[in-house]
C-alpha positions as CSV (number, residue, x, y, z in Angstrom):
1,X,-1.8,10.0,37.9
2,X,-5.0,10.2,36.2
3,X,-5.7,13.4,37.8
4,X,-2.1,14.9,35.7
5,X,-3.5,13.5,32.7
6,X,-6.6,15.2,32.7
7,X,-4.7,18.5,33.8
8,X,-2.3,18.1,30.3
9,X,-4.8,17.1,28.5
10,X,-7.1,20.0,29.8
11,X,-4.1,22.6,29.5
12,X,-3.7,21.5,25.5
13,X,-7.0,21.7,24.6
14,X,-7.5,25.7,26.1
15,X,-4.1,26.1,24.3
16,X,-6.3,25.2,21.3
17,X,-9.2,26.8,22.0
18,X,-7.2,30.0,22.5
19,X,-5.2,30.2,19.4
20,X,-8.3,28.8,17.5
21,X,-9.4,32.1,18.5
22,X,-7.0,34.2,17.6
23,X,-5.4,32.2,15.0
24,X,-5.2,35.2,12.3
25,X,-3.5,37.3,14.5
26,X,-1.0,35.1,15.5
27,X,2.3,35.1,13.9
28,X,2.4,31.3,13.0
29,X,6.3,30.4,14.6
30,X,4.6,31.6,17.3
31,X,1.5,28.9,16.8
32,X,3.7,26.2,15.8
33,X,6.0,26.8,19.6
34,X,3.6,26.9,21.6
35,X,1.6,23.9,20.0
36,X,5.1,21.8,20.1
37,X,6.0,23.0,23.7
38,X,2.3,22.4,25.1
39,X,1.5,19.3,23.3
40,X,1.4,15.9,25.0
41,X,1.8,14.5,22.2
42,X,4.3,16.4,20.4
43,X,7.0,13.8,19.3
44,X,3.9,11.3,17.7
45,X,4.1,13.0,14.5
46,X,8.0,12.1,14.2
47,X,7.1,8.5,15.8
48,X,4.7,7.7,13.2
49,X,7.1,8.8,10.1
50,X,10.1,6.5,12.0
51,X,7.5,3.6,10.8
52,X,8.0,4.2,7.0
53,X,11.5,2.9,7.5
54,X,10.2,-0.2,8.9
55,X,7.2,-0.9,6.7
56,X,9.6,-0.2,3.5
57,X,12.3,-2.7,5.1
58,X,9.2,-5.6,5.8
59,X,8.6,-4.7,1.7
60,X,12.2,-5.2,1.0
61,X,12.2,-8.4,2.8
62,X,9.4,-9.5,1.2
63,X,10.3,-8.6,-2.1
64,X,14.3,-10.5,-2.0
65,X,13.3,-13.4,-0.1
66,X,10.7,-13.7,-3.6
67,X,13.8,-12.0,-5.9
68,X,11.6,-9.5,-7.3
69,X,13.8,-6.9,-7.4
70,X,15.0,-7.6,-10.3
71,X,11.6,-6.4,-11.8
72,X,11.5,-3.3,-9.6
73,X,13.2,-0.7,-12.1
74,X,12.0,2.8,-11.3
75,X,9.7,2.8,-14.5
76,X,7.6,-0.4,-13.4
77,X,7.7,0.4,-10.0
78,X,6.0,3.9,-11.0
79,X,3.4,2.3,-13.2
80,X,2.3,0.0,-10.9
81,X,1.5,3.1,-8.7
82,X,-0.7,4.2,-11.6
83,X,-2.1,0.9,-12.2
84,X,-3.4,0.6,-8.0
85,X,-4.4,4.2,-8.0
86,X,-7.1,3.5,-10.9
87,X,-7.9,0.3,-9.4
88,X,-8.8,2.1,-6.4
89,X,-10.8,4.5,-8.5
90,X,-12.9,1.3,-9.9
91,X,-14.0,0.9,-6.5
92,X,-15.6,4.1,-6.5
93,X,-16.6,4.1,-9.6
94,X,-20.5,4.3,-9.9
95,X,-20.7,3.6,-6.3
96,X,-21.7,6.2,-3.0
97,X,-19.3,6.0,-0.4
98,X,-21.6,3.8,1.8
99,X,-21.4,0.9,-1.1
100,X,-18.0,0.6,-1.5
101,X,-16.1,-2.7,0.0
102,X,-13.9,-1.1,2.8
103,X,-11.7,-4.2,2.5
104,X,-10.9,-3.8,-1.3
105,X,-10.2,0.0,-0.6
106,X,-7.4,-0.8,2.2
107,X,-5.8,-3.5,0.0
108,X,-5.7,-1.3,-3.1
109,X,-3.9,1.6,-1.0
110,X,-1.3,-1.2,0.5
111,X,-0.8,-1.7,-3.0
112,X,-0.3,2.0,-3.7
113,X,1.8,2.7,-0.5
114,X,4.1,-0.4,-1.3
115,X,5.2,0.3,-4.6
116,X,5.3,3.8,-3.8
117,X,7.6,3.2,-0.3
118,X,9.6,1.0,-2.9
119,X,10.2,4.0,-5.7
120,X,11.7,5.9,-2.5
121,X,14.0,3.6,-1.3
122,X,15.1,2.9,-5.0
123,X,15.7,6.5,-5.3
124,X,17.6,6.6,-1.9
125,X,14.2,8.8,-0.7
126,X,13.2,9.6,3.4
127,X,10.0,9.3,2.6
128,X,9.3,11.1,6.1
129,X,11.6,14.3,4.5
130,X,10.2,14.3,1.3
131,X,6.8,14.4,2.9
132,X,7.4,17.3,5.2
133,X,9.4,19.1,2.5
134,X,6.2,18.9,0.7
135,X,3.8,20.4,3.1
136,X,6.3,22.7,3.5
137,X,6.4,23.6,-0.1
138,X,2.2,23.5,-0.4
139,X,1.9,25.7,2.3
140,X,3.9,28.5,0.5
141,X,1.7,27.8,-2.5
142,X,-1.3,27.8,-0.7
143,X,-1.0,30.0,2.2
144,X,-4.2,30.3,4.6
145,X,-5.0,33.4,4.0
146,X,-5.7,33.1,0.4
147,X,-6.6,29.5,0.1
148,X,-8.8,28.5,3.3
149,X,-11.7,27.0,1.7
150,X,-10.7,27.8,-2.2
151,X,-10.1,25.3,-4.5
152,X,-8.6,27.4,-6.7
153,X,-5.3,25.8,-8.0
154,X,-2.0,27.9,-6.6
155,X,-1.5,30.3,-9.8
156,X,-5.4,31.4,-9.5
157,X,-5.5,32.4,-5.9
């Protein structure tokens, strides 16, 4: 058994090596298949999203058996995003990356992935679709070629 598992895990990572190589002369459908079809691991990506679903129904939970959700119009629920996200940048503020309370910086995101997970659901939102429709849409904006190491904003590439 272990033997097999070293074998995949071998195979991927040539797979890798090899269209590392020759990534810019590979159409990239053709990267994409052969990643999904040699890939171990290729149904962890749609795993992990399944869990937004349940995180943003342990929220829900949490938030009716307290009947908050009378205060979570989509206005408030937006502003607390805004609210967390520069209480996160306090954190930072002044501060290397070594100095900054690790603890504080996972509780602040919670905050911002809750209310955000919450502004979905209230807006009938997969958060899993929206997100790959998003990548999706970035990497039209942004294509490799002309954006690899630039951070030039999309209209300045």
């Amino acid at each position: 058994m272990f033997f097999l598992l070293r074998l995949i895990v071998s195979l991927y990572y040539n797979t890798l090596v090899v269209i590392n190589r020759f990534y810019d002369y590979l159409p990239i459908s053709f990267v994409k298949k052969v990643l999904y079809l040699t890939s171990p691991f290729n149904n962890l990506f749609e795993y992990q999203m399944s869990d937004f679903k349940t995180i943003t129904n342990l929220l829900i939970n949490f938030r009716d058996e307290r009947d908050w959700k009378q205060f979570h119009n989509s206005k408030d629920l937006a502003l607390a995003i805004s609210i967390e996200a520069a209480e996160l940048n306090e954190l930072f503020l002044w501060k290397s990356n070594e100095d900054v309370d690790k603890t504080k910086v996972k509780e602040e995101l919670a905050d911002i992935f809750s209310y955000a997970l919450l502004l979905a659901e209230k807006h009938d939102l997969d958060v899993a679709t929206i997100i790959k429709d998003k990548i999706k849409l970035n990497g039209e904006k942004y294509p490799v070629e002309k954006s690899k190491g630039s951070a030039k904003k999309y209209n300045q590439l």
